[in-house]
C-alpha positions as CSV (number, residue, x, y, z in Angstrom):
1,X,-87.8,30.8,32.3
2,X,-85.2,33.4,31.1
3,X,-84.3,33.4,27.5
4,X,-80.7,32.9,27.6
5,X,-78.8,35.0,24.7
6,X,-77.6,33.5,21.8
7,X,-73.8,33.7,20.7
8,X,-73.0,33.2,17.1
9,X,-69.5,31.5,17.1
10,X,-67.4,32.3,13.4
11,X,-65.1,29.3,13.0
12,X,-62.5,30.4,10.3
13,X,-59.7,28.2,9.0
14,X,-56.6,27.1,10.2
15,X,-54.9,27.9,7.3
16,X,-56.4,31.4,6.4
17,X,-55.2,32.6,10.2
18,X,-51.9,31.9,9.5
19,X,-52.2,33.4,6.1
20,X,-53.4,36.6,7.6
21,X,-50.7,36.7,10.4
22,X,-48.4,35.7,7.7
23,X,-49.5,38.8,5.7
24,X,-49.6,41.6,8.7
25,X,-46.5,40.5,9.5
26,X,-44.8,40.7,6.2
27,X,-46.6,44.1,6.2
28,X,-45.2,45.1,9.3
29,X,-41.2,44.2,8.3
30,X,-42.0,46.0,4.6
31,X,-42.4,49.0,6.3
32,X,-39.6,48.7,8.9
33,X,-37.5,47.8,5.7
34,X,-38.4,51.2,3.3
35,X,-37.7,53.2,6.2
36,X,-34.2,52.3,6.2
37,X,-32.6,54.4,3.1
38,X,-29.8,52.1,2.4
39,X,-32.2,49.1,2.3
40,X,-34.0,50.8,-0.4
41,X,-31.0,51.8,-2.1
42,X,-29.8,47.9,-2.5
43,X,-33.2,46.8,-3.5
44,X,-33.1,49.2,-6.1
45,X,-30.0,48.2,-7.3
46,X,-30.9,44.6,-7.7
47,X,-34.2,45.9,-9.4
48,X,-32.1,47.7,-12.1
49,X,-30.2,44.7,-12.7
50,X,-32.9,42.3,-12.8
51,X,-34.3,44.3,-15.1
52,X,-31.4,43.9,-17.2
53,X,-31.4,40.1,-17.0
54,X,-34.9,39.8,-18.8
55,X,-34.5,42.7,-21.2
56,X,-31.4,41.2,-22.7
57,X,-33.2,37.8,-24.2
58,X,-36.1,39.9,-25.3
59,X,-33.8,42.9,-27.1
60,X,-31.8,39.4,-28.8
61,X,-35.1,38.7,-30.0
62,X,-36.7,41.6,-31.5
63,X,-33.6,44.5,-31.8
64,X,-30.6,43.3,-31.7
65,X,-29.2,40.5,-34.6
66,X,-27.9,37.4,-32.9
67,X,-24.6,37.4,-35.6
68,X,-23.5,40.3,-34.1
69,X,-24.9,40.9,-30.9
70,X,-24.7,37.1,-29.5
71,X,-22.6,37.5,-26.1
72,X,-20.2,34.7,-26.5
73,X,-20.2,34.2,-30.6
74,X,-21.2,37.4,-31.8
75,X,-19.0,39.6,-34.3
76,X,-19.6,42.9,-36.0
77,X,-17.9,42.6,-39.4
78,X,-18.8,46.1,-39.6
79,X,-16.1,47.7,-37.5
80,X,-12.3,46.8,-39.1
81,X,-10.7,47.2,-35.5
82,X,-11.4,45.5,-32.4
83,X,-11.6,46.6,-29.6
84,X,-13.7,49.1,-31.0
85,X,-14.7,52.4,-28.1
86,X,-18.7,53.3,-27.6
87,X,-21.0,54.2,-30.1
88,X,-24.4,54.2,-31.3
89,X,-24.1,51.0,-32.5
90,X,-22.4,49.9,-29.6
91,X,-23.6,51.5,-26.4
92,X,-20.3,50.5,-24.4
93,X,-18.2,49.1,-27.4
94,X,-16.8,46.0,-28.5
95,X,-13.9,43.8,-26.6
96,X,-11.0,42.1,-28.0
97,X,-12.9,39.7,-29.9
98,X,-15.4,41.7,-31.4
99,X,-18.4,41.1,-29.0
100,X,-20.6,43.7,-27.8
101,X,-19.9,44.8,-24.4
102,X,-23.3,46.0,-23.2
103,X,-24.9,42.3,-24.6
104,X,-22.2,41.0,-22.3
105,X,-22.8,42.5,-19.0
106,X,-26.9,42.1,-19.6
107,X,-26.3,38.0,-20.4
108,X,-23.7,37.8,-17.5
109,X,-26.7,39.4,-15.1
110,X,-28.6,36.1,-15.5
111,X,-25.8,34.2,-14.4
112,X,-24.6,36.2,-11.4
113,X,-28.5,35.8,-10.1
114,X,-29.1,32.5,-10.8
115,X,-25.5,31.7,-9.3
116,X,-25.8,33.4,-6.2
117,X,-29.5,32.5,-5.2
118,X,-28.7,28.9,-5.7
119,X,-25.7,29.3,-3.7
120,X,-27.6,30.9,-1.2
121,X,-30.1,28.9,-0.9
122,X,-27.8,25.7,-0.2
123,X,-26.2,27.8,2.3
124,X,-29.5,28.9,4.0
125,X,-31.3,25.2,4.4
126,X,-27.5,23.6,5.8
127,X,-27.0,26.2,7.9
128,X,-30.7,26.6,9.7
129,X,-30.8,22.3,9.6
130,X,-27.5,21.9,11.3
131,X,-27.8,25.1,13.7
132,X,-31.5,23.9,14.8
133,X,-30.2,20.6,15.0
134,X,-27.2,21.4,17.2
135,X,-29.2,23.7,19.3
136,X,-32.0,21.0,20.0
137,X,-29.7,18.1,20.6
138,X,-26.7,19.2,22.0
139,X,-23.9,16.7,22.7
140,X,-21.7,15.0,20.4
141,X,-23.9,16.3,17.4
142,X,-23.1,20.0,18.8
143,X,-20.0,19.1,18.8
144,X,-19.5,17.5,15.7
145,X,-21.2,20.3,13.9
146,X,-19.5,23.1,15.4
147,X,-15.7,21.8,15.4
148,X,-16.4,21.4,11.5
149,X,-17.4,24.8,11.4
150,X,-14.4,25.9,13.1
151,X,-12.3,24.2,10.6
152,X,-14.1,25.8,7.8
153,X,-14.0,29.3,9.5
154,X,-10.3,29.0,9.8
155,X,-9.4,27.7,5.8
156,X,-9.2,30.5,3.5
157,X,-12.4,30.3,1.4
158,X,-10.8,31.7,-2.0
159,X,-7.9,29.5,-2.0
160,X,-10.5,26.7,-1.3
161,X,-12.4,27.2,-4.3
162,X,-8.7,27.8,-6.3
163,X,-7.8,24.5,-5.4
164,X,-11.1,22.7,-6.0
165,X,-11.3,24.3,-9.2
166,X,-7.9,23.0,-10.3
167,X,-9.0,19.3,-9.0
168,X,-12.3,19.7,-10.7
169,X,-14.2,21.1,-13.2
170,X,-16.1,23.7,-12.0
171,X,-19.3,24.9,-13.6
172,X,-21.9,27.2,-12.4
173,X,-24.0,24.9,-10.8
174,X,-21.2,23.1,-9.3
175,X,-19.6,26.5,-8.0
176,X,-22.6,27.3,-6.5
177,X,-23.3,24.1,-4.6
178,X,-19.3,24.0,-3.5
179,X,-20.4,27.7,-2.1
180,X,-23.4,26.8,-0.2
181,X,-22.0,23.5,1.3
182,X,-18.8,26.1,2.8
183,X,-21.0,28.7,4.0
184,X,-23.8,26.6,5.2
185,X,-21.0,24.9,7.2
186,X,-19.2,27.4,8.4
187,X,-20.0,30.8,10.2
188,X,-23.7,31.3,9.3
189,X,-23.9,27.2,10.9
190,X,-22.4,29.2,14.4
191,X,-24.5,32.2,14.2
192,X,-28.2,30.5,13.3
193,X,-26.7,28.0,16.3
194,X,-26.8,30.7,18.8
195,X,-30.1,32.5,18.2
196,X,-31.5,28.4,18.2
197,X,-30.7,28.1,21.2
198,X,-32.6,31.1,22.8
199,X,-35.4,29.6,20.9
200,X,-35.2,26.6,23.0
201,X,-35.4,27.9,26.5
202,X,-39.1,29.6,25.3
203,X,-42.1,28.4,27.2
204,X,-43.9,27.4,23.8
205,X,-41.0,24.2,23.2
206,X,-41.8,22.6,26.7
207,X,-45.2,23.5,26.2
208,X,-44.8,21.1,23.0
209,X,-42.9,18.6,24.7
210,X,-45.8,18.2,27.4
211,X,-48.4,18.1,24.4
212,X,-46.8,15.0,22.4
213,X,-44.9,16.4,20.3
214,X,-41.7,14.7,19.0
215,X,-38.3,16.1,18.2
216,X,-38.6,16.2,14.9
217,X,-42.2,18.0,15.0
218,X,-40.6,20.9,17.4
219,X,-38.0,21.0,15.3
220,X,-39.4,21.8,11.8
221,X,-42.1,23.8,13.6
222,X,-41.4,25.6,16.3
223,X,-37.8,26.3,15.5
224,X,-37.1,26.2,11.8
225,X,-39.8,29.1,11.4
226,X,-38.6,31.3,14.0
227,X,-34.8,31.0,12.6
228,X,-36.2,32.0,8.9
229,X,-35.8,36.0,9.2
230,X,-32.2,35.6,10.4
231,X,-31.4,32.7,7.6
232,X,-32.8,34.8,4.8
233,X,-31.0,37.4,6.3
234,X,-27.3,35.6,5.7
235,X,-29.0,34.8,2.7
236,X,-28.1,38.2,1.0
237,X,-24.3,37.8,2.4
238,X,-24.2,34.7,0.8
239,X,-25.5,36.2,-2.6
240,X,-22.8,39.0,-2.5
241,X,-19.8,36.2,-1.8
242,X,-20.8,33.7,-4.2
243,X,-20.7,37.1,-7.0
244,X,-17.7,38.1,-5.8
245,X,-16.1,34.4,-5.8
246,X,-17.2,33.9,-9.0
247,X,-15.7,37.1,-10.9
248,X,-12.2,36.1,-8.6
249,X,-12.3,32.4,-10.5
250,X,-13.3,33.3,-14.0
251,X,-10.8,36.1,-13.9
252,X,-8.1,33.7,-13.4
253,X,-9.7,31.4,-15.7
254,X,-10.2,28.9,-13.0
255,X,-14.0,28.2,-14.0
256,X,-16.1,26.4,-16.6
257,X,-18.8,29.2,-17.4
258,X,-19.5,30.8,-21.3
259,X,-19.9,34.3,-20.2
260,X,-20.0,36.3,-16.8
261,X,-18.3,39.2,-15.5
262,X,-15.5,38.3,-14.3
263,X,-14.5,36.4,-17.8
264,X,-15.3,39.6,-19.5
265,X,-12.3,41.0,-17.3
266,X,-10.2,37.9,-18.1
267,X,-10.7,38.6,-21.8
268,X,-9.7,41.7,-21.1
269,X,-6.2,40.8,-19.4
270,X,-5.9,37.6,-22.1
271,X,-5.5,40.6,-24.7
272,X,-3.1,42.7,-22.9
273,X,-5.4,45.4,-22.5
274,X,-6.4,45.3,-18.7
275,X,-3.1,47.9,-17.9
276,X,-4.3,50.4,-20.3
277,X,-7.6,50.9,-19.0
278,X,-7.3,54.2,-19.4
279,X,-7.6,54.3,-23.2
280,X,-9.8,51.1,-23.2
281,X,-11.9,52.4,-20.0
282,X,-14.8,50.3,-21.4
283,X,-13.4,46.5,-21.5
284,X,-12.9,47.0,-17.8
285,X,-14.9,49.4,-15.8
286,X,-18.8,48.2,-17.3
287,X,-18.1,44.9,-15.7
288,X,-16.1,45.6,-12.8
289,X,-18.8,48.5,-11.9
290,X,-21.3,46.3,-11.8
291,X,-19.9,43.9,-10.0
292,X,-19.0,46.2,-7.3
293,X,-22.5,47.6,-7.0
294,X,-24.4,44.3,-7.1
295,X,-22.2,43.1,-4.4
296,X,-22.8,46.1,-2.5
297,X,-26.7,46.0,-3.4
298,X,-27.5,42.8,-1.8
299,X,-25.1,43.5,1.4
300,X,-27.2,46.7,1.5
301,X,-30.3,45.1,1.6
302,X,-29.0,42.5,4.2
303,X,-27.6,45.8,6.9
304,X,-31.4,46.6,6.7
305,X,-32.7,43.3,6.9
306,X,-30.9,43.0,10.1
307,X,-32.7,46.0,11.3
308,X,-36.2,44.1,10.6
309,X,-35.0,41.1,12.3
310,X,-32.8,42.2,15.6
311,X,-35.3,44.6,17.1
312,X,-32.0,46.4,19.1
313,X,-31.2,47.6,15.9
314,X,-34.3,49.6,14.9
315,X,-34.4,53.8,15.2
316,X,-36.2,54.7,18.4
């Protein structure tokens, strides 16, 4: 009688498989990402002004007095003229009203993040819902969904929000859900659409179909996962438009927020001193700077995000 050879089987879990593809594969874009320059450049970028955000409630804490320093009610009784140009007490100055500039555009940081992730994340969960769901069913739905988003596409989206704003009272939160429901709506809805439905002529759905599975179980996990890298992609686009919306509605005055960049620019003009910025550089360029470059930072960091996820892209 032969001795037959023993094989010892190692069952591992579920879950720590997919953990461990999850891992090597966010490995594998990392380093498809930080060998596009520009990519690194953007992250950077948004790294300097994150930064910013949490430095400025720790520096109000421990360096900086609250009387004079506080963004929106601070005043430096020190100075006899505001606006008052940089100094060492005031790294970029002091604007019409006395407030420190440099507080200002580290406070506003927090609300240009918060604001455009929120927005962007409204816009990222409508638009891969409706575009998977469009995709999948076809029809009508299709239909429905994508005439909608033709009707968005074609309405100018800043004279949207200029209207809405002058029906309602917009606050940041209400801004950035106004945002996401447009965009999620509207051309990232089309785009996410299309690459859904290569997704469902792969071998793996009908092989899902013939194994049970419903619509809604193919739905949320064959095809939501595989649209992920292309929402979070539009996710960065929608970051830099809900910035840039902002700073166009609190520089008309249109919006319901304490402090942000744009409204430092509106103070600016509200004073009469936004045509002479050439003697008061510093009530206008700190804030319109950094508007520009986070703007540009996350757009950045979505050109090489769309390197990671459309393969056609990538250097040979």
């Amino acid at each position: 009688m032969s001795d037959a050879s023993s094989v010892t089987v190692i069952h591992r879990p579920l879950w720590r498989v997919r953990l461990e593809l999850f891992w090597k594969s966010v490995r594998t874009n990392w380093a498809l990402f930080i060998e596009n320059p520009i990519g690194v450049i953007g992250l950077a970028i948004i790294l300097f002004f994150a930064l910013m955000a949490v430095l400025h409630p720790i520096l109000m804490k421990t360096v900086w007095d609250p009387t004079v320093y506080d963004p929106i009610t601070g005043y430096d009784f020190e100075i006899l003229r505001h606006p008052a140009p940089p100094s060492a007490r005031h790294l970029l100055g002091t604007d019409p009203l006395g407030r420190d500039v440099l507080s200002q555009l580290m406070y506003s940081t927090q609300t240009e993040f918060i604001l455009g992730v929120v927005a962007a994340l409204i816009t990222v969960t409508i638009g891969t819902l409706i575009g998977a769901l469009s995709a999948y069913y076809g029809g009508v739905i299709d239909t429905l969904f994508m005439r909608l988003a033709d009707l968005v596409i074609m309405l100018p989206f800043i004279s949207i929000l200029i209207v809405l704003s002058a029906l309602f009272k917009l606050n940041m939160l209400k801004l950035a859900l106004v945002i996401g429901i447009l965009s999620g709506f509207g051309g990232v809805t089309v785009i996410i659409k299309s690459q859904a439905l290569s997704i469902k002529v792969k071998p793996y759905i009908e092989a899902a179909r013939v194994a049970g599975g419903g619509d809604w179980h193919i739905i949320v996990v064959h095809f939501i996962p595989n649209l992920l890298p292309l929402s979070f992609l539009y996710m960065m686009f929608t970051v830099t438009s809900a910035i840039f919306s902002e700073a166009v509605l609190s520089f008309f005055g249109l919006i319901n927020i304490r402090m942000s960049w744009g409204i430092m620019i509106h103070t600016t003009q509200t004073a009469g001193y936004l045509l002479n910025v050439g003697q008061y550089w510093w009530l206008v360029i700190p804030a319109g700077l950094a508007i520009t470059l986070l703007c540009s930072a996350f757009y950045l960091v979505g050109r090489a995000l769309d390197e990671v996820v459309n393969p056609r892209l990538r250097r040979r």
